[in-house]
KOLBA-960862 format. One record per residue (C-alpha): x, y, z; residue in one letter. Coordinates in steps of 0.1 Angstrom, whole numbers. Layout:
// residues N
X,Y,Z,A
...
//
This chain:
// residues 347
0,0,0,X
16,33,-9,X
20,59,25,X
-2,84,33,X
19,119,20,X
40,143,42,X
7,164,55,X
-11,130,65,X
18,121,79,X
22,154,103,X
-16,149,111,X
-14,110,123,X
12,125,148,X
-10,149,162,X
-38,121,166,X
-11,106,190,X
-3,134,205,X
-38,147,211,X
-51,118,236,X
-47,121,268,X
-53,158,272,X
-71,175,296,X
-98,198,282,X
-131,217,296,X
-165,223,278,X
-186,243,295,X
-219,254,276,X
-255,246,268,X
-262,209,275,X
-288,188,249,X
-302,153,249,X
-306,145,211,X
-330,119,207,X
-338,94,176,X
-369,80,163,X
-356,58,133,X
-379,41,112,X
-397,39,74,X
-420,62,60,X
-450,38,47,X
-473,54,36,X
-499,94,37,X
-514,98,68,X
-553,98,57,X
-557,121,86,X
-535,152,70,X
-506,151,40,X
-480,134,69,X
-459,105,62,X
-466,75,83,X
-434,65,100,X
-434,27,113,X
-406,32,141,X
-374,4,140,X
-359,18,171,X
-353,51,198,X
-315,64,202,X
-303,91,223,X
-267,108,223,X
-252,138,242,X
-256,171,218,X
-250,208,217,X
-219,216,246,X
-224,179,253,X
-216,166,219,X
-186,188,216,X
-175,166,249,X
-181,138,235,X
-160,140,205,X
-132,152,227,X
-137,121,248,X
-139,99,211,X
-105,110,202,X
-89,101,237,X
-86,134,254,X
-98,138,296,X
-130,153,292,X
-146,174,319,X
-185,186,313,X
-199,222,324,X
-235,233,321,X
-270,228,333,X
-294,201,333,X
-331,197,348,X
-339,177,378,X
-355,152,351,X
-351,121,337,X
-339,134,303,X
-306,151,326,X
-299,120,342,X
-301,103,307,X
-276,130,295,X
-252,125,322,X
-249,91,324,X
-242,89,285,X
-213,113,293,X
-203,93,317,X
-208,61,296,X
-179,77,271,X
-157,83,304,X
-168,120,305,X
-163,138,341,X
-195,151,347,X
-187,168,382,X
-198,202,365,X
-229,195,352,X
-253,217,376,X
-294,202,381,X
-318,230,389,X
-354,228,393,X
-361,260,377,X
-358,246,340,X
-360,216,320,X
-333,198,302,X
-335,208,267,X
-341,177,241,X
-340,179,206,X
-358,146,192,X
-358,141,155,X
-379,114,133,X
-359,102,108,X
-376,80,78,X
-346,60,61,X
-315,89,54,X
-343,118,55,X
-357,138,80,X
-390,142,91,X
-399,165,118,X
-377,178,145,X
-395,186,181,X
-381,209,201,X
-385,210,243,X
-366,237,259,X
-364,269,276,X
-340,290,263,X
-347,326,289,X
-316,335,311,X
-306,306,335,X
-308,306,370,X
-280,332,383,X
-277,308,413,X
-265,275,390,X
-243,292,367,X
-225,306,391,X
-223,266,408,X
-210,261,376,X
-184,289,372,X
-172,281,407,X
-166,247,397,X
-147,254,366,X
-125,287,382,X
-113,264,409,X
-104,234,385,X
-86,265,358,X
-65,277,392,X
-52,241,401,X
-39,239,368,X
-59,210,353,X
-68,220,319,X
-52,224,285,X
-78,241,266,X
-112,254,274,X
-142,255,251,X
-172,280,252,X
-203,262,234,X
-226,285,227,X
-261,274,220,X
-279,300,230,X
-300,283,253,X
-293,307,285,X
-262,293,303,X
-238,317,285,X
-238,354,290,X
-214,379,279,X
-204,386,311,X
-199,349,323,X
-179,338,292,X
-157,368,299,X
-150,353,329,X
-144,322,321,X
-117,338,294,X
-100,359,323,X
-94,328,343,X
-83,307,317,X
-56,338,304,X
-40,338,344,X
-38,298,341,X
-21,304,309,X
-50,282,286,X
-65,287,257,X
-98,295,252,X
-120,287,226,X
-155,300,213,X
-182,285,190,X
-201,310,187,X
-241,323,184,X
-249,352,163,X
-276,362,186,X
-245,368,213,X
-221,393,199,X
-201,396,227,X
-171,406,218,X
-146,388,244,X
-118,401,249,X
-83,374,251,X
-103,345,231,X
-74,322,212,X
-99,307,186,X
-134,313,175,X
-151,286,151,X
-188,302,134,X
-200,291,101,X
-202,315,72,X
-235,329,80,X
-228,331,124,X
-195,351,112,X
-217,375,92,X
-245,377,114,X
-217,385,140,X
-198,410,120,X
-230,431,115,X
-229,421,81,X
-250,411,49,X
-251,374,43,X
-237,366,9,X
-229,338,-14,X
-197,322,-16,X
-171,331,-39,X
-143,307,-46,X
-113,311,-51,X
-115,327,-10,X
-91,351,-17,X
-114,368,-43,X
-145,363,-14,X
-143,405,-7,X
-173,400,15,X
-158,367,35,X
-119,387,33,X
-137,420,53,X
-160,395,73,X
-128,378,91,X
-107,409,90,X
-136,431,110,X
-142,398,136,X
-107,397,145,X
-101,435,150,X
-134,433,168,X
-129,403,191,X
-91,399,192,X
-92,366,178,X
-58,352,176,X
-73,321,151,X
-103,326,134,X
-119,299,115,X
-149,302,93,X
-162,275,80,X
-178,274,47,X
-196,240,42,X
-192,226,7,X
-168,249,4,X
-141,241,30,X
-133,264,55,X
-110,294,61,X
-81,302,86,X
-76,339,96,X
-47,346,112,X
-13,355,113,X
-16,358,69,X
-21,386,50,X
-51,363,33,X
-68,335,46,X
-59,305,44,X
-81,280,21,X
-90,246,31,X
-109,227,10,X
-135,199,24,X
-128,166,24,X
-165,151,25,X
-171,122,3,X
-212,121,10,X
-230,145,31,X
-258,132,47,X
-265,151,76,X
-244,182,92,X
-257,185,126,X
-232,185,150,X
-202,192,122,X
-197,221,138,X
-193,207,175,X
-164,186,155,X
-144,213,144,X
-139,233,172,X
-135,201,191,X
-107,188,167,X
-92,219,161,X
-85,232,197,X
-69,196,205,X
-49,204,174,X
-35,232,189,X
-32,225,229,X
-11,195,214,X
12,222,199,X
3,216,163,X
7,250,136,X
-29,264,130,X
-30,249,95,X
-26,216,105,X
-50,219,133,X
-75,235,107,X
-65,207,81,X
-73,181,110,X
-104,196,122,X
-118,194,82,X
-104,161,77,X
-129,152,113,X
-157,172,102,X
-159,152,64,X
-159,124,83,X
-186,130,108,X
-212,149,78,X
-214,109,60,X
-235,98,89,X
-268,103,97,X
-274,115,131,X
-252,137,160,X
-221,111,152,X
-187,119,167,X
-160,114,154,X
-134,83,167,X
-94,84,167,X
-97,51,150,X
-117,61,119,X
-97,96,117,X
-69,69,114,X
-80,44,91,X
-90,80,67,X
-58,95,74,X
-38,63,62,X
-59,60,30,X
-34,67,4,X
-59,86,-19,X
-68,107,7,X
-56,140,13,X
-61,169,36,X
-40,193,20,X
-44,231,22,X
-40,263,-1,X
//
């Protein structure tokens, strides 16, 4: 079999290096629930499919997904958010802890309910999803349980990297995640964001912020526009990063693009281009939670921005083949990293 080239290479290295590494999520907590079956025929009673249900999954999603695909690629995973005092939090924690998650910050309060997403799926497609949440300002009382938790374990020097998943579901506040960021600078770790353009918070001291195209514009101020490939030619993407990073004080700031890849600002004169590596896309939920997942690892293991961007894409084509809130698993990223006609180079 011929070798994987020079980049795939580098980025096998960093798989190694990557486990073992202690990292926080702190951030809005969802159950993600499955109904999987076939759609067999018109409801007579209104123009519905008729789904004849094969089986019910659940798996952790939101904050909790970005956990778990830390905890899938062998790094110490500790868990910070809210729950309810329900069944569906307890469900949540324990499939944390199933994965070996440390779910010691994970705050119950009887003031809300755990927020679950559950989604009927007929075959590959979608049917409905249903929503149960609250998403009004949390309980001042259990995010600070929460914050209290997480500043002691920053000061004893337990963490690597930090991650701010922002769902906008009412645990994270501009104030709050500014905290968070000012304990993690005097620790000396790095902080990441995935942001919500309904928050424009401008932190101040982030290292990496992860939106999507149209979260970067929202949070830029900015009119949504279409893609334009080559990147460098994307005027409107180009002005996008440059006014986010002089905004926020972004050290890394990558902007991912869907089928178009993603970008790296940083550091460059122009961004830098990475194409996707998808094969199929079935289903993108969660992509996101993978990239900022794989790319901070990247770089608390010490790995150059590109690399930890071209391993975060090379993750996130992985995880959009699947159906579902899928993480992604050191072995696959392996096995796809070893292919010889497989590539994750950048431009």
């Amino acid at each position: 079999m011929t070798a994987p080239d020079g980049e795939n290479e580098r980025l096998l290295a960093l798989l190694d290096r990557v486990a073992g590494l202690r990292v926080a999520v702190v951030g809005d907590l969802i159950l993600d629930r499955y109904v999987w079956g076939e759609a067999t025929r018109i409801s007579q009673e209104a123009p519905v499919p008729v789904v004849r249900v094969s089986r019910e999954t659940a798996t952790p999603g939101g904050a909790a997904n970005v956990a778990n695909n830390l905890l899938c690629l062998g790094a110490e995973t500790h868990v910070y958010g809210l729950v309810g005092e329900d069944a569906h939090g307890r469900e949540l924690r324990q499939c944390l802890e199933a994965a070996g998650g440390r779910t010691r910050g994970i705050v119950a309060t009887p003031q809300r309910p755990t927020t679950v997403k559950t989604r009927v799926i007929a075959g590959h497609q979608q049917v409905v999803r249903i929503d149960q949440e609250e998403t009004g300002e949390a309980p001042a009382a259990a995010r600070r349980a929460v914050g209290r938790i997480l500043s002691g374990q920053l000061r004893r020097g337990v963490y690597q990297a930090v991650i701010i998943e922002d769902y906008a579901k009412g645990l994270i506040t501009g104030e709050f995640a500014q905290e968070i960021v000012d304990c993690a600078a005097a620790a000396g770790v790095p902080v990441a964001l995935d942001p919500h353009p309904s928050h424009a918070f401008r932190l101040k001291g982030l290292t990496l912020m992860t939106p999507n195209r149209a979260e970067a514009f929202g949070l830029a101020g900015r009119y949504l526009t279409p893609g334009v490939l080559p990147v460098e030619k994307d005027e409107a993407l180009l002005g996008t990063g440059r006014v986010l990073r002089k905004q926020w004080g972004i050290r890394h700031l990558l902007i991912t693009l869907g089928g178009d890849g993603m970008a790296l600002f940083g550091g460059r004169a122009r961004p830098l281009h990475i194409p996707t590596r998808a094969r199929e896309v079935f289903d993108v939920s969660g992509a996101g939670d993978t990239v900022i997942a794989a790319f901070t690892l990247a770089l608390a293991a010490g790995a150059r921005p590109a690399d930890a961007a071209a391993f975060a894409n090379c993750a996130a084509g992985i995880v959009v083949g699947k159906v579902g809130t899928v993480p992604i698993h050191a072995a696959e990223l392996r096995e796809y990293l070893r292919s010889p006609h497989e590539s994750c180079r950048v431009r």
